[in-house]
C-alpha positions as CSV (number, residue, x, y, z in Angstrom):
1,X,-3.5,6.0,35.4
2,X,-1.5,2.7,36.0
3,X,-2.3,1.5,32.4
4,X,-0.1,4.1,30.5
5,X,3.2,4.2,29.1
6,X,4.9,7.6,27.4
7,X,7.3,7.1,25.1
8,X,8.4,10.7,24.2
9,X,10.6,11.3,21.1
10,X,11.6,15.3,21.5
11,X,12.3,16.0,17.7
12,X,12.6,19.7,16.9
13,X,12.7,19.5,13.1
14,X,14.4,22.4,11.7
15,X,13.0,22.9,8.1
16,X,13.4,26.7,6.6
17,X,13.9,27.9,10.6
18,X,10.9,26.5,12.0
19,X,10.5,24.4,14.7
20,X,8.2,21.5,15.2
21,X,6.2,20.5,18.3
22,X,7.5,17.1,20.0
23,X,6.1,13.7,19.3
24,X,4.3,11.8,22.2
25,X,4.1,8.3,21.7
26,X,1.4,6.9,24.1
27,X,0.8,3.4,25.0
28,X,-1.6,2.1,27.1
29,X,-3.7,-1.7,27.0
30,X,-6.6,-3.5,27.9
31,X,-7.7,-6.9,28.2
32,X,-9.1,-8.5,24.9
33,X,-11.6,-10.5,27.4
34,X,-12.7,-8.0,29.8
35,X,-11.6,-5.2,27.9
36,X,-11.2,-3.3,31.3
37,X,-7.7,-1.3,31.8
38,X,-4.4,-3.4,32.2
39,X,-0.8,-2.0,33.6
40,X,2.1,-2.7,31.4
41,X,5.2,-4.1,32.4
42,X,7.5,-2.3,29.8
43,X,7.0,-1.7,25.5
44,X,9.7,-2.9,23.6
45,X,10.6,-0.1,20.7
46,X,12.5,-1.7,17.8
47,X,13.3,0.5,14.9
48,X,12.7,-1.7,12.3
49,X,14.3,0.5,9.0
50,X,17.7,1.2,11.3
51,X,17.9,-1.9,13.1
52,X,17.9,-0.4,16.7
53,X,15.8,-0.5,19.6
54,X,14.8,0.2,23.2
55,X,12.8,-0.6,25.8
56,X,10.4,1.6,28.9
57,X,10.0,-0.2,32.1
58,X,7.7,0.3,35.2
59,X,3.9,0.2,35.9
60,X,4.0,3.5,36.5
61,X,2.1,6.4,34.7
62,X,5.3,7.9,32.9
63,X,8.3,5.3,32.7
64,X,11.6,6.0,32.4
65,X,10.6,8.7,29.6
66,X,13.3,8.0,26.9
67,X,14.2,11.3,25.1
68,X,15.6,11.4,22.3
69,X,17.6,14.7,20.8
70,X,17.9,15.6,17.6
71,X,21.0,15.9,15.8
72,X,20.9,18.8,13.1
73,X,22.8,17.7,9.8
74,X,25.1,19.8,9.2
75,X,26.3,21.2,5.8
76,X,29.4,19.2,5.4
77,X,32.7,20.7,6.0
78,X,34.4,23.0,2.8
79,X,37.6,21.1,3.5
80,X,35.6,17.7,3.1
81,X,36.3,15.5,-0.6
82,X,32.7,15.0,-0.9
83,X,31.0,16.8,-3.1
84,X,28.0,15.8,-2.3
85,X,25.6,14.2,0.6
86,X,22.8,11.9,0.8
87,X,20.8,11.1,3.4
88,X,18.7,8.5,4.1
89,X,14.9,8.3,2.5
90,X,12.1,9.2,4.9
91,X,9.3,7.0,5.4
92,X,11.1,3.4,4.8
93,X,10.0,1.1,4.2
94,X,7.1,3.0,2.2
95,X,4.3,2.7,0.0
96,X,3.5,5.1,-2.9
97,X,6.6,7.6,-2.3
98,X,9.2,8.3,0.0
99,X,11.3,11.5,0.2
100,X,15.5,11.9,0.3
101,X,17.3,15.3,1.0
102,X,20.9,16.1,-0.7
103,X,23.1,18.4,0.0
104,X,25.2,20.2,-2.7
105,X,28.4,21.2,-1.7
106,X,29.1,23.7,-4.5
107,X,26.8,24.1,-7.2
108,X,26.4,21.3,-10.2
109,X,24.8,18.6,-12.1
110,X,23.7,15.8,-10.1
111,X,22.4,12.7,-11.7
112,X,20.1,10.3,-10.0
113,X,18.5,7.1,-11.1
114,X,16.4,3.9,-8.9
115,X,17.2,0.6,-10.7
116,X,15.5,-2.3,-8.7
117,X,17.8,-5.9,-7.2
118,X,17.7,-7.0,-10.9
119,X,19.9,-3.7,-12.2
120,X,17.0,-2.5,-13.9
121,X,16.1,1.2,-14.1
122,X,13.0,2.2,-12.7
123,X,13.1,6.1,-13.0
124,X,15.7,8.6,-13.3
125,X,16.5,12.6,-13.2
126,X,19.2,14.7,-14.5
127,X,19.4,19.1,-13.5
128,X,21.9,21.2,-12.5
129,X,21.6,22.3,-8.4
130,X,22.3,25.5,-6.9
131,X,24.7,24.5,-3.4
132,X,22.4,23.9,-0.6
133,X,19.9,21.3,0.7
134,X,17.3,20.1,-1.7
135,X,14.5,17.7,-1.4
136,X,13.2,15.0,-3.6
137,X,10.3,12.7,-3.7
138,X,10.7,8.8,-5.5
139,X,7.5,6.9,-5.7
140,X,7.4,3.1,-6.7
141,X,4.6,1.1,-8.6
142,X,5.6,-2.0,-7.1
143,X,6.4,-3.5,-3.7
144,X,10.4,-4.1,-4.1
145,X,13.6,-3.4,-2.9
146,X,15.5,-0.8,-4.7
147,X,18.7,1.3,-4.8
148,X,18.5,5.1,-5.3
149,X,22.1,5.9,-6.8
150,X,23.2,9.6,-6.8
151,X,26.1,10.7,-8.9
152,X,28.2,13.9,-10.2
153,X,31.2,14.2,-11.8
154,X,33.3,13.2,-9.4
155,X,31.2,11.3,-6.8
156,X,28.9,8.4,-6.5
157,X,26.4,7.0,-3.3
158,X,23.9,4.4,-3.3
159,X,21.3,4.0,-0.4
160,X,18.5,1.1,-0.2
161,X,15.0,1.7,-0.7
162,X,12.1,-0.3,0.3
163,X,8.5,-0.4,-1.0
164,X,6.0,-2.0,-0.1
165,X,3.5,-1.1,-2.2
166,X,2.5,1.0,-5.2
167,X,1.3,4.7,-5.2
168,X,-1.1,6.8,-7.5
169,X,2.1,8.2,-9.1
170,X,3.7,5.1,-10.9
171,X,7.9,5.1,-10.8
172,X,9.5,8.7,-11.1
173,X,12.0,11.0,-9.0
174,X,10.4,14.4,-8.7
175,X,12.3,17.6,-7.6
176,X,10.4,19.1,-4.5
177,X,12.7,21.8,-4.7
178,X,15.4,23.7,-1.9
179,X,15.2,23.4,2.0
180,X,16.9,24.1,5.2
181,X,18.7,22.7,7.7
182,X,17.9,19.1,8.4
183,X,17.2,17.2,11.5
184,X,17.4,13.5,13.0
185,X,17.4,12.2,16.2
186,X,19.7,10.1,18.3
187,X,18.8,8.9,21.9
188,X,20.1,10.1,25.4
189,X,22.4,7.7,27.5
190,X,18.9,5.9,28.7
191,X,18.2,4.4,25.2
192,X,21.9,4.1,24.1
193,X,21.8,3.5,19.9
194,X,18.7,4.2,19.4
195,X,18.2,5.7,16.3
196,X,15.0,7.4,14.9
197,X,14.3,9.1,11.6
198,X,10.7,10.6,11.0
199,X,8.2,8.3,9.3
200,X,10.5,5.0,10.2
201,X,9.0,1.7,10.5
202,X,8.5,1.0,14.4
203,X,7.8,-2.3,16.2
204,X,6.3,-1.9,19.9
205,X,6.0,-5.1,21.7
206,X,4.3,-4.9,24.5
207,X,4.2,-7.0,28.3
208,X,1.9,-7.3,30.8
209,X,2.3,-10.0,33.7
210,X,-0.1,-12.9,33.0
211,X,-0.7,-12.1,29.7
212,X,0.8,-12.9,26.4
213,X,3.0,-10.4,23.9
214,X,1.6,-8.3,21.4
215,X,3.3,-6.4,18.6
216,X,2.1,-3.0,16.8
217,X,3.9,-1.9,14.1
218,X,3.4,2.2,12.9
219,X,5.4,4.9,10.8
220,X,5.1,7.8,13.2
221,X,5.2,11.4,12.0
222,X,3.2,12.9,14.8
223,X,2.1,12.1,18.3
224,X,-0.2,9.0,18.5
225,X,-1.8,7.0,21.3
226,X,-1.1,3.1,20.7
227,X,-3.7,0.4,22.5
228,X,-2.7,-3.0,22.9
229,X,-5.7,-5.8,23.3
230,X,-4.1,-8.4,25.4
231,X,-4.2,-12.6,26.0
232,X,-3.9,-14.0,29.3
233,X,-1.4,-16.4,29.1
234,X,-3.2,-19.4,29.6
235,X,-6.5,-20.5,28.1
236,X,-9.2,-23.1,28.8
237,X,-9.7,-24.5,25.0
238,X,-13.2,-24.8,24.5
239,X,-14.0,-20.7,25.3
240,X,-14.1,-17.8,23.2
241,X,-11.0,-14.9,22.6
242,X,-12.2,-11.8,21.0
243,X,-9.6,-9.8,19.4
244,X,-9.2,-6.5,18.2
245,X,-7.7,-6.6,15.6
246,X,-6.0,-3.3,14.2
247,X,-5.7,-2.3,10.0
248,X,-2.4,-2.1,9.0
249,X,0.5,-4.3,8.3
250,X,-1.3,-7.6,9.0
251,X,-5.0,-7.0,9.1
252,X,-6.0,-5.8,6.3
253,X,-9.5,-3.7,8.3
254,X,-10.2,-2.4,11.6
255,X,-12.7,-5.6,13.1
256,X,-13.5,-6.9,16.7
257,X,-13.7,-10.6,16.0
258,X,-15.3,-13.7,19.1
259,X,-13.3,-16.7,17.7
260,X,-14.1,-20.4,18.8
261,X,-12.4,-22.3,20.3
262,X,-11.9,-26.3,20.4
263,X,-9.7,-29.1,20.6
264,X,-10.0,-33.1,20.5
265,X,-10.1,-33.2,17.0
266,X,-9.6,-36.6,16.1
267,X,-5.7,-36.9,14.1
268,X,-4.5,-33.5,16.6
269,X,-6.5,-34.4,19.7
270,X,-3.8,-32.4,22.0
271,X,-4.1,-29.3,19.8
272,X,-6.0,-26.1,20.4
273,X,-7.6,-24.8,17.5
274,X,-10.0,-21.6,16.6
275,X,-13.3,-22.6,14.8
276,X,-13.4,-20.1,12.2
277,X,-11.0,-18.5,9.7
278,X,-8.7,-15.9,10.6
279,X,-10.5,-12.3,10.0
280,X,-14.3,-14.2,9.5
281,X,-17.2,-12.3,11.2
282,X,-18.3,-15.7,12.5
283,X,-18.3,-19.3,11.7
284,X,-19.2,-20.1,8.1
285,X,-23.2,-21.4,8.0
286,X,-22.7,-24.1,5.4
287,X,-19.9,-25.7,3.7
288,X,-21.0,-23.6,-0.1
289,X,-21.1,-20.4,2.5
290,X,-19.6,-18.1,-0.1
291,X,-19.7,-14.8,2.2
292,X,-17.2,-12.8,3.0
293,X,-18.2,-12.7,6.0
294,X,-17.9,-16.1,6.8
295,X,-14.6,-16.5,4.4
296,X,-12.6,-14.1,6.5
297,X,-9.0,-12.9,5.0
298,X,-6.8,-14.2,2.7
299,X,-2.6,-14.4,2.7
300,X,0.1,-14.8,0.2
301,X,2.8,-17.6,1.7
302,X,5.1,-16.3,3.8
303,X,3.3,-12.6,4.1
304,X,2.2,-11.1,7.1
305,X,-0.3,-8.5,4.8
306,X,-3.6,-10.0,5.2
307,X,-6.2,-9.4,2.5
308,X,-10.1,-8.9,2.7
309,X,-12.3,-9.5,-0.7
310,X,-16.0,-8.5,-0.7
311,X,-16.4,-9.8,-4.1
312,X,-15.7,-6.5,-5.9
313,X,-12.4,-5.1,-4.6
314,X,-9.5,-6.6,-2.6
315,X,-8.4,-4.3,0.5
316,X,-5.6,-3.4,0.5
317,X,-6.3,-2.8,-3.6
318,X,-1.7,-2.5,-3.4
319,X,0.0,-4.3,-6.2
320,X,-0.4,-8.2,-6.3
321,X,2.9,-9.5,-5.4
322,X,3.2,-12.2,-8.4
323,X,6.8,-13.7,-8.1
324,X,8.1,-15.4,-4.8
325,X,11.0,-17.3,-4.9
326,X,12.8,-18.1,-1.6
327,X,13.6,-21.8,-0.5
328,X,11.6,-21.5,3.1
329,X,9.1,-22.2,5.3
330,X,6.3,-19.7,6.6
331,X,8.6,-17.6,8.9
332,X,6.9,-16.9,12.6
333,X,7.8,-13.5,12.5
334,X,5.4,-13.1,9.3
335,X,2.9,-15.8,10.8
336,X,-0.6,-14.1,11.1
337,X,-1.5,-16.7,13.9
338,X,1.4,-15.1,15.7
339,X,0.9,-11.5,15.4
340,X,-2.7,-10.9,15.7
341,X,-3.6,-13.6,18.3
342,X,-0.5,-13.7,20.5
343,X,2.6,-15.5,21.7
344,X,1.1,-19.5,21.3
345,X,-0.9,-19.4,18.1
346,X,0.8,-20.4,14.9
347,X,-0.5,-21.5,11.4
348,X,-1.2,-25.2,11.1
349,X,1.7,-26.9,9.5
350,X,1.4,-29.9,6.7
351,X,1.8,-32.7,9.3
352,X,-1.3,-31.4,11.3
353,X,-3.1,-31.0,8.2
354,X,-2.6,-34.5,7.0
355,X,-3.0,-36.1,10.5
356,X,-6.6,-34.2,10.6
357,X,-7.7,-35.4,7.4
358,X,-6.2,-38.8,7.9
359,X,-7.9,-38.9,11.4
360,X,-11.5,-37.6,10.4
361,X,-11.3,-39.6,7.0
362,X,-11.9,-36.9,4.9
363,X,-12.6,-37.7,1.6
364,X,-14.6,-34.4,-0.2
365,X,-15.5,-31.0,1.3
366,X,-18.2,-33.2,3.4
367,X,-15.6,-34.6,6.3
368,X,-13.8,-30.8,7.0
369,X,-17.2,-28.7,7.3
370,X,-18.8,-31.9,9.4
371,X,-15.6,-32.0,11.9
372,X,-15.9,-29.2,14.5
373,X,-13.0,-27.3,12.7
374,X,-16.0,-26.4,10.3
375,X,-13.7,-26.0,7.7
376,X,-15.6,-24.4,4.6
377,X,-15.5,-23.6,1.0
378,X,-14.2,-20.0,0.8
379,X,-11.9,-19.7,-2.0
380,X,-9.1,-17.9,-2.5
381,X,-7.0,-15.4,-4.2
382,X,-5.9,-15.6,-8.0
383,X,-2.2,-16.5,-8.3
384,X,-1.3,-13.9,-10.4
385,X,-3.6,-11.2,-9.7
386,X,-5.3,-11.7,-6.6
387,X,-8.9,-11.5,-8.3
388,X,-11.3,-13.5,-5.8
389,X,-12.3,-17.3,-7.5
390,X,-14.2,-20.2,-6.1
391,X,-15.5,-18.8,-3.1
392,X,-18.2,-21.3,-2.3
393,X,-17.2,-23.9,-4.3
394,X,-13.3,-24.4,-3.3
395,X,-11.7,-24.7,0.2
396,X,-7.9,-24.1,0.5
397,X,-6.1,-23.0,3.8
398,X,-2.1,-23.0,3.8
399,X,-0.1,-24.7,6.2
400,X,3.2,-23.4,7.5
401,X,5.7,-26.0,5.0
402,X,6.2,-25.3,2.1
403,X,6.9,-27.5,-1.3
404,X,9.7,-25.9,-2.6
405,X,11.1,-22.2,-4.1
406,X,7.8,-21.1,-5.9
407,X,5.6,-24.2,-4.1
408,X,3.6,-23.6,-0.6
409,X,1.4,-27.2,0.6
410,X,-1.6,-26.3,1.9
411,X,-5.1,-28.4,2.6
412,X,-7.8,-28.0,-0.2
413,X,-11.1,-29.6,-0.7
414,X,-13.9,-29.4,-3.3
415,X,-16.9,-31.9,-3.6
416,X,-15.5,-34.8,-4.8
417,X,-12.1,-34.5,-3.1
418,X,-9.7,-33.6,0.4
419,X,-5.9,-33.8,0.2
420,X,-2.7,-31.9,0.3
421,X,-1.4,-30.5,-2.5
422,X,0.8,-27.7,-3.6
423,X,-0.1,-24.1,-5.3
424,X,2.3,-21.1,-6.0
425,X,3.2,-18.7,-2.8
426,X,1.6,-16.2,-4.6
427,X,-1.8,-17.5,-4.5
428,X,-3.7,-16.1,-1.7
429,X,-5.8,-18.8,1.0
430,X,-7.5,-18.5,3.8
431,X,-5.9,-19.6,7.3
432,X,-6.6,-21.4,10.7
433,X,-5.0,-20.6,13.9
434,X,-3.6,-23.6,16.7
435,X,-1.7,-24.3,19.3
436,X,-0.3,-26.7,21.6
């Protein structure tokens, strides 16, 4: 078994005296063209809520097992001035709710209240505590960053909160009530600052000689098996890469997708580009195809989250993200291209776009869906709700640049007309995947 790499995090979670059973994190891959068994090089491990990471090296069935051992939190010290302590929320980032433990010192009132970047307050809560550990849940309606601030008499603590999307529960703090002894973990000497809290973000990157990088991202609570799909390095342009591509922080399904693909296209001729849209069942069968088969996903600018529309709900249903202001282009580490292709592919940027439509002299929806980019009409996402419009009727695909603040540029095309133009980052379009 050549092909597997344990990552095991020992984490006895102490909660009311009992002890949990250890986490396993398994990795293994495959390749996304054979889809026979690869050996990994090493899996890089970055923590992405604490800023930490660590890597496992060796093709061999357990490598250089990391183990990581868990520090209890202790009740702080009588002689300390703090009345009180906070620690950190648990998942985070998070969608829907999160949970934070406190620990009274000596029994009080403790005040606590989120107020999002703007200062506003988003939910609060006000009770007097008996000493001891207690636990509380916060839950978000929107996909923000926030700031949980806890306060007595004598004390005050702030910690950051991240959503990223909204719950069944709106915005509220809810007591869950008392608890034991707490637990986190800290690594041994082999993964040296490596930090891990239940339910954090983590990145695994994975390598494999002759094939490109692939990133996983998860918020482990339990022992999971991870399988990466790997690119060989190098392609002939002209074949076909089938990807597996995984729900979560990107894609917004589970789908095995065959993409296309071709080059020579008069404008890029160098350029390698796939022949149908990211997250599309196949290539679209006219250029008024309006199925969503055919259309494939749909992304905010700048966003890694993906989104599918079947014409009657938009998965992942989360809150539409309606206000982006930040004065850059589409970052790689949020490109789509990037993550669920591999190490090569990127979006198309505005130059590419206008030297393709320059090049192939496109002048209405006609010259893209007759180039062999097959560029269709599949709509996109409303800029302030992400309700699907104009699939079959309107083709828009973003490039990389974008206009300004608010502005992204991207490609669109109707029946009459083919340009660049600009539309808010908010609005959600359709993408198409190149590289050199």
């Amino acid at each position: 078994m050549k092909n597997i790499l344990i990552l095991i995090l020992f984490i006895i979670l102490i909660i009311n005296g009992f002890s949990q059973t250890p986490v396993t994190l398994t990795f293994q891959a495959k390749d996304s063209l054979t889809q026979s068994s690869l050996a990994l090089d090493s899996v890089k491990v970055t923590n992405l809520a604490e800023n930490c990471d660590t890597t496992i090296y060796g093709a061999v069935s357990v490598l250089n097992v990391v183990a990581l051992w868990p520090v209890g939190i202790e009740d702080p010290a009588t002689g300390s001035s703090e009345t009180f302590t906070v620690t950190q929320n648990t998942p985070n980032p998070f969608r829907g709710s999160t949970l934070v433990r406190i620990y009274m010192k000596n029994s009080g009132e403790l005040n606590l209240s989120v107020n999002d970047n703007q200062g506003k307050q988003r939910s609060e809560y006000h009770n007097t505590l008996e000493k001891g550990w207690h636990l509380f849940g916060v839950s978000a309606n929107s996909a923000m960053l926030m700031f949980l601030n806890v306060s007595d008499n004598s004390t005050t603590k702030t910690i950051k909160l991240l959503s990223t999307g909204a719950g069944n529960e709106g915005d509220r703090i809810s007591y869950k009530g008392m608890t034991g002894q707490v637990s986190t973990l800290k690594s041994s000497p082999n993964a040296a600052g490596f930090i891990f809290y239940l339910g954090n973000q983590l990145q695994y990157t994975a390598y494999a000689g002759g094939y490109q990088e692939r990133i996983l991202t998860d918020n482990p609570v339990s022992s999971e098996t991870y399988t990466f799909a790997l690119l060989p390095a190098v392609f002939t342009c002209g074949s076909s890469i089938t990807i597996n591509h995984v729900a979560g922080a990107v894609a917004p399904v589970n789908k095995t997708v065959t993409y296309g693909t071709v080059t020579n296209i008069p404008g890029e001729p160098s350029k390698c580009w796939i022949t149908s849209n990211l997250g599309a069942d196949h290539q679209a069968t006219a250029k008024d195809d309006a199925t969503e088969a055919s259309a494939g996903w749909y992304w905010q600018f700048n966003r890694k989250q993906g989104y599918k529309h079947d014409g009657m709900a938009r998965t992942p249903n989360s809150t539409w993200i309606n206000s982006i202001n930040e004065n850059n282009d589409w970052a790689p580490a949020n490109d789509p291209c990037v993550l669920e292709l591999g190490s090569g592919w990127r979006l198309a940027t505005q130059v590419e776009w206008t030297n393709t439509d320059a090049g192939g002299n496109w002048t209405n929806w006609d010259g893209p869906w007759n180039s062999a980019l097959k560029l269709h009409a599949a709509g996109r996402l409303n800029v302030s709700n992400g309700a699907l419009e104009y699939r079959g009727s309107d083709g828009g695909y973003w490039s990389s640049n974008q206009f300004d603040a608010q502005n992204g540029r991207f490609l669109s095309f109707v029946y009459n007309l083919c340009g660049m133009f600009l539309n808010g980052k908010t609005s959600g379009f359709t993408v198409r995947c190149v590289k050199e």
